[in-house]
Phi, psi and omega in degrees: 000141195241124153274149180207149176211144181262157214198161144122296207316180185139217185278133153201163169277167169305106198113333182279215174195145164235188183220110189264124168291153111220123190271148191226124200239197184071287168271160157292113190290006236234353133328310206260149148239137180282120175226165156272117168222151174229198225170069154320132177317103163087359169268163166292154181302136176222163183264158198265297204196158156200163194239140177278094195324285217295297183289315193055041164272139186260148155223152188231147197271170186283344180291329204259317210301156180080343130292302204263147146246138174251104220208164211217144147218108195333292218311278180305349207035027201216128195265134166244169170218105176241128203245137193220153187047044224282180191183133183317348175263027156277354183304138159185207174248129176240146190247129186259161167223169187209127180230125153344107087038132164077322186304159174290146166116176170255146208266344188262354152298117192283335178281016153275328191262131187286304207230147173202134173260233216260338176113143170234156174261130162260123173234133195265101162248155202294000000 
């Protein structure tokens, strides 16, 4: 069993930046890929970024890239999401997840990923 808890939301105007925690506890991530995702009010969940712990290769969804980074610390267990430039459609719930390393398919999937945790909310206002 892998835990994971998220941390960072809140309130920013528009143009700013947060930084989303998510500790991750119980199993060794180092297995593991750490992904992100969110979840607009009446939208599907979709995905943002995930970071391969062991390798620390990043993909980014095309809505993100060049803003948001995911950087990880061995130390800490803990996966970060720091999001620049933010825009009200970035509101949503965001989600950290953990999926098994090595498996078939793409990681930008959420039914790739086991565990996942409880959510934090970030709202962008104009």
């Amino acid at each position: 069993q892998v835990q994971l808890v998220e941390s960072g939301g809140g309130l920013v105007q528009a143009g700013g930046s947060l930084r989303l925690s998510c500790a991750a506890s119980g199993r060794t991530v180092s297995n593991y890929v750490l992904g992100w995702f969110r979840q607009a009010p009446g939208k599907e969940r979709e995905f943002v970024g995930f970071i391969n712990w062991s390798s620390g290769r990043t993909y980014y969804a095309d809505s993100v890239k060049g803003r948001f980074a995911i950087s990880r610390d061995n130390a800490k267990n803990t996966v970060y999401l720091q999001m620049n430039s933010l825009k009200p459609e970035d509101t949503a719930v965001y989600y950290c997840a953990a999926g098994i390393s090595g498996m078939s398919g793409s990681y930008t999937s959420r039914y790739r990923y086991n565990y996942w945790g409880q959510g934090t909310q970030v709202t962008v206002s104009s």
